[in-house]
N, C-alpha and C positions, 0 to 999 in steps of 0.2 A: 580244201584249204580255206581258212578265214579270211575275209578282204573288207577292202574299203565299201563303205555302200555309195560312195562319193555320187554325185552325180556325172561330174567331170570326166572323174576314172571310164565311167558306163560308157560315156558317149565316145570317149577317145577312144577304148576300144572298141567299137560297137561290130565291127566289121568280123572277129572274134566270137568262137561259142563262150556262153556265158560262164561254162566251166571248160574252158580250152586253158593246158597247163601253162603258158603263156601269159595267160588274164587272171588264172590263180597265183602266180608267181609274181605279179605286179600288184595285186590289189593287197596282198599280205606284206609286200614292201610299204605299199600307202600307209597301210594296217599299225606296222613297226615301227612305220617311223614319228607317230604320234605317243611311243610309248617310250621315246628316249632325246636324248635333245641334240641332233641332228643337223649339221645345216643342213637346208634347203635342196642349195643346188649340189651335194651331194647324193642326193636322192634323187634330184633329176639326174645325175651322170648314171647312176646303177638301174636307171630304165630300161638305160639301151646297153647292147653289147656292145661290145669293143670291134667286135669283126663276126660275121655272119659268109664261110665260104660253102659256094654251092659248086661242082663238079661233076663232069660226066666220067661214068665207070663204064665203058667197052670190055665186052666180058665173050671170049669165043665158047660158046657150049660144045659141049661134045659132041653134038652134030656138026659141029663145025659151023652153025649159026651166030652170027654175032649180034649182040642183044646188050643196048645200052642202058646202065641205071642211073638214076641219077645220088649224088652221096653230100653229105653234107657236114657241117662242124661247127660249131656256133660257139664261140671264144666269149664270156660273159665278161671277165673281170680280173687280174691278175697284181692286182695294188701289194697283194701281200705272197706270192709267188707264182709258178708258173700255173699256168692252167689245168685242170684236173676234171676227166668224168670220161662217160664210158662210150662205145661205138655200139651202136644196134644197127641187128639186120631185119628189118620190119615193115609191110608193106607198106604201110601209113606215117612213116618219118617223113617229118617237115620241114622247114629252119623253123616253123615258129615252134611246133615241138621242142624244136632241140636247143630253141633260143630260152623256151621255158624251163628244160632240165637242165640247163648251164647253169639259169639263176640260182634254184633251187642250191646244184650244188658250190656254186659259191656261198651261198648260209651256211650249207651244211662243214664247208670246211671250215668257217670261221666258229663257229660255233664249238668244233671237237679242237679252236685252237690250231690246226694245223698251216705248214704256209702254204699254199695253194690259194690257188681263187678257181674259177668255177665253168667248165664248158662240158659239153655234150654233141655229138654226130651220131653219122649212119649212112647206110643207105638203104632204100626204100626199094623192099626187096622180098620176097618170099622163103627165106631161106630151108624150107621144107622144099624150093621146087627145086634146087642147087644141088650136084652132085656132089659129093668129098674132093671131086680135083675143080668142078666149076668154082666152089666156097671156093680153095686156096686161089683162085688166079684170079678171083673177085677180089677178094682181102691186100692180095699182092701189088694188084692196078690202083686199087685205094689207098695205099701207102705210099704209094707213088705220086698219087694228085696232090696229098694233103704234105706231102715232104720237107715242103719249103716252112711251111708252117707247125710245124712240130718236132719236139726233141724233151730231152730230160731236162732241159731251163728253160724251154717254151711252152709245151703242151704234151701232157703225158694221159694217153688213151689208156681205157684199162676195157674188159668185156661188159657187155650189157646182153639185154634180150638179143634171143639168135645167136649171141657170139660166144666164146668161150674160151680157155686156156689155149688152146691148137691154134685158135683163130690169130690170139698177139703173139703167138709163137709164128705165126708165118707175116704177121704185121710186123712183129722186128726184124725180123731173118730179111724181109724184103727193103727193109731202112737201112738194116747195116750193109747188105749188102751196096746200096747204093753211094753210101755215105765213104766207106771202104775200110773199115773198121767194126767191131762187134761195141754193139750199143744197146746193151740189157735195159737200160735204163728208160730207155723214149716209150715201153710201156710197161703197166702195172698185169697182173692177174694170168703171168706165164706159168709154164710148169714149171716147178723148182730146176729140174734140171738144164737149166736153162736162164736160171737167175730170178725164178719165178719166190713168193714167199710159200712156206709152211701155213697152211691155216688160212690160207687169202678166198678160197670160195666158200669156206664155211662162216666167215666172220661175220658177214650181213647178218645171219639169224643167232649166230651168237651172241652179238650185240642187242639186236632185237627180248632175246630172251637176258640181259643180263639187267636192262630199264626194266622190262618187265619185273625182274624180281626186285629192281628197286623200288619200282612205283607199288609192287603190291606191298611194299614192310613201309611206306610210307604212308601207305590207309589202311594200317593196322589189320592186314590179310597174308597169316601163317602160309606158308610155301604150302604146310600140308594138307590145307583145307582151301588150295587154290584151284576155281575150274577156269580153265582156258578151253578156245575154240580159234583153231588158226586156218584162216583162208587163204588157199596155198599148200603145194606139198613139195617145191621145188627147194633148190639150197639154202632160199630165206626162209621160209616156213619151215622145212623137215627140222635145220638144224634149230632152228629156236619150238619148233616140237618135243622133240629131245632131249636138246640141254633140258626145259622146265620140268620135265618128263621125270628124267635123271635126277633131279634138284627134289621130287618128292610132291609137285605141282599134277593135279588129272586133269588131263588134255581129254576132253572129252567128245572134241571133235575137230577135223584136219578134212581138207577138198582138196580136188584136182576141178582141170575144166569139165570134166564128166559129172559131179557133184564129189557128197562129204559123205563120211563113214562117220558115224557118230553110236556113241558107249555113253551113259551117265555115269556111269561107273569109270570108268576111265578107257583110253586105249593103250595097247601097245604099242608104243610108237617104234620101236625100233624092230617092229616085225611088219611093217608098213614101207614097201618098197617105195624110193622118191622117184622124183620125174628122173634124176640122170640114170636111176637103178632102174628102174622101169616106167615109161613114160606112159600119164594117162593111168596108176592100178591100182586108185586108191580105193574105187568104186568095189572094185575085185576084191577085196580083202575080205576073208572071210571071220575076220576076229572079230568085224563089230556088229551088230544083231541091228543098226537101223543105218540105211541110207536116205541120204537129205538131199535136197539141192543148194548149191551154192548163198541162194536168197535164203533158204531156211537158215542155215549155219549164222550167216549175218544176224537173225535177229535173236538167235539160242542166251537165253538168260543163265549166262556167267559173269564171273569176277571180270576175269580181261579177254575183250575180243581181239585178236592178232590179224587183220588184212593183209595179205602180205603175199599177194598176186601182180594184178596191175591197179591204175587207179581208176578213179571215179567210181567204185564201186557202192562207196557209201554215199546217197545222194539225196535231195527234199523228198521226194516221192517212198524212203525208204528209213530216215533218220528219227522219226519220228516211233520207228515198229525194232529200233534195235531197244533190247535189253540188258546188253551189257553192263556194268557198273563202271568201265574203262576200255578204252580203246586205246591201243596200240598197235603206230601205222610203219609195220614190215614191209610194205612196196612203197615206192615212191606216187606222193597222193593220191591214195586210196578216196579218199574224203576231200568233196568238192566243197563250196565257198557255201553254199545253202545250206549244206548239212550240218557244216561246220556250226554254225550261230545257232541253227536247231538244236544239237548235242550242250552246246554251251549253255541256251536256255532252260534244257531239263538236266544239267548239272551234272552230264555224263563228261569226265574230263577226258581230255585226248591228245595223246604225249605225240608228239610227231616225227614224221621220218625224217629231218635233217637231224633230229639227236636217234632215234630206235634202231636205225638200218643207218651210222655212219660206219660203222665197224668192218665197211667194205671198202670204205676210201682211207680208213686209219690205217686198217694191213699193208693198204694200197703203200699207204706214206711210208711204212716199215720198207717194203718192199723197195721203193726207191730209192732208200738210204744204202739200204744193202747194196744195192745197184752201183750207185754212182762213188761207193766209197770200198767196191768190190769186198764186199764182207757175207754171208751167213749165220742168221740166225734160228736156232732151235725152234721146234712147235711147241715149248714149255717157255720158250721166252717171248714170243710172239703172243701166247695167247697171255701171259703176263704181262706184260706191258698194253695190250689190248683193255684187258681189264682196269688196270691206272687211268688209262685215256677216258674210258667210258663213264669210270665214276668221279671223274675229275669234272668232265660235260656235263653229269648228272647236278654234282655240287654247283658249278656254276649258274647252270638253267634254277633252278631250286631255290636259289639264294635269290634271284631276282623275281620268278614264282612268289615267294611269300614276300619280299619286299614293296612290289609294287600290285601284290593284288590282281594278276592276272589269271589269263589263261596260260595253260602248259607252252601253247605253239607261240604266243605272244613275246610271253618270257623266252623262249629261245631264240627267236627271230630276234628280239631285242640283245641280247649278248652279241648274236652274230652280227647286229648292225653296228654294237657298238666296236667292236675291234675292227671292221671296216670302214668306218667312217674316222677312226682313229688314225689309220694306217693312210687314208687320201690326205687328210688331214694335216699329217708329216709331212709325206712325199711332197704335196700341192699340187698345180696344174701347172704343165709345162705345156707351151713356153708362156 
């Protein structure tokens, strides 16, 4: 992520790694807000979160051992509706992690325009060591800690890393139960039958690939002479593999954590098992005649590189050796504060994840509506109106892109500050 070089910024967080998501997600606030005219001290309010809870999750294993985790929730910011973002199960979640992916996605939902403002949790956990009934009475005891604080008009949890559809399906089933009522709504990224949306795990990478093919027709680069390489083969990467795939674009190279299968020629991507088809196979694919490693793929001279794993992936030590002509970032910052100025300097542009990968908190928002206004909508009309959203964000970032002379993540960050800072602005500060 781009940030301030302040000196101020450095020393205040100094205590902080210097690309800790946290310190990327305040120093691109510093960043933004010199690119729009801002008060002040609204900028000093969106430093801090609103509420940071920390929780103990008592979990009985199957041995009958009881083994406590600790879970966490970081509520960013909520000016312009309720709270929004995902629950991971991860050994390494933090509050300051998750006080950093709150921010993030409070940009991110201002930016696609939606109401929501912006939090993230978890808990800090291995979820590989978890049985299928330890996972549910983990999920179950967690929805129970964060109760008081969460609902469809206060905070609405959707899946993140480790967690997935089953998981908010037993994270609601355990809310409503309590609540004494069925309450589809308190989370996002259920199975449809269940109140879940059509299209809600594939939309990350659909979105991811649908900027992509805007940003390629806006530097003059034909879908059919486009090479892509996307790092990642899970629901962000595979499906925005694919879609580009599909669209007539050659993907000429895709990884998993094992490394990349890479074709100059193209792959096929839809003979490429993903992580939920088979976890870990991409290595195994016998269609493509050279294996890479994840490093190599990062620096493969293409049109558009797709990150779209986890982040810091792209960093000083490595910004310097990409070749891409465009960077588009599929996982939530891929690309640290160094690298970023790096890329900027040699003129490599780089569209970012609060606009490439929102198209997993847009469905989300679809999905809500459906919920709370007990309705159904189509996988023909979801991914319609998916599409309005994405090129609506696109126009907006764009227009401000060429008006003011920036960089891609600039101009977005700037859109998103301004409809927040609009929106405190109205409301005020009470009391």
């Amino acid at each position: 992520m781009q940030a301030s070089t302040d000196d101020h910024s450095d020393e205040e967080h100094s205590t902080e790694s210097p690309d800790s998501t946290l310190n990327n997600a305040l120093f691109q606030l510093e960043r933004a807000s010199q690119y729009t005219e801002v008060d002040p001290n609204v900028i000093e309010r969106l430093k801090h979160p609103t509420k940071v809870l920390q929780v103990s999750v008592p979990l009985r294993r199957d041995s009958g051992e009881v083994e406590v985790f600790t879970g966490f929730r970081a509520q960013h910011d909520d000016v312009r509706g309720p709270y929004k973002g995902g629950l991971r199960y991860h050994p390494e979640v933090t509050a300051e992690e998750c006080t950093g992916l709150a921010m993030w996605m409070t940009w991110k939902c201002a930016v696609m325009d939606l109401p929501f403002g912006g939090a993230k949790g978890g808990i800090a956990v291995n979820p590989k060591s978890l049985s299928h009934a330890e996972k549910e009475r983990l999920t179950r005891r967690f929805a129970e800690e964060l109760r008081g604080s969460i609902g469809p008009t206060k905070d609405v949890p959707a899946p993140d890393m480790g967690t997935d559809a089953q998981t908010m399906a037993w994270f609601m089933d355990a809310y409503s139960m309590q609540e004494g009522e069925t309450i589809p709504g308190v989370v996002t990224g259920k199975p449809p039958v269940i109140g879940g949306s059509e299209g809600r795990e594939a939309a990350p990478g659909r979105s991811v690939a649908i900027i992509s093919r805007e940003v390629a027709k806006y530097y003059n680069k034909p879908m059919d002479e486009l090479t892509v390489a996307v790092q990642g083969f899970g629901s962000v990467g595979a499906n925005a593999a694919r879609l580009l795939d599909d669209w007539g674009a050659k993907v000429v190279a895709v990884s998993d954590v094992n490394g990349a299968a890479y074709d100059p020629d193209g792959l096929d991507t839809s003979e490429i098992p993903d992580h939920e088809q088979e976890p870990e196979a991409v290595t195994k694919f016998d269609g493509a005649p050279e294996r890479l490693s994840n490093a190599e793929l990062l620096e493969l001279d293409v049109d558009i590189l797709a990150p779209s794993a986890i982040g810091n992936v792209i960093t000083k030590e490595n910004a310097n050796n990409i070749s891409a002509d465009i960077v588009v970032e599929g996982a939530n910052g891929p690309t640290t504060f160094a690298a970023d100025a790096i890329l900027e300097e040699r003129g490599i542009p780089v569209v970012p994840d609060i606009l490439a990968n929102a198209g997993g908190v847009t469905v989300s928002y679809f999905e809500w509506l459906q919920d709370i206004n007990r309705q159904s909508w189509t996988y023909g009309e979801i991914t319609s109106e998916l599409e309005t959203k994405m090129l609506s964000a696109w126009d907006d970032v764009t227009a401000v892109y060429e008006r003011d002379e920036m960089t891609w993540r600039d101009a977005a960050y700037a859109v998103a500050l301004s409809r927040i800072a609009a929106a405190k602005d109205t409301r005020g500060l009470w009391p």
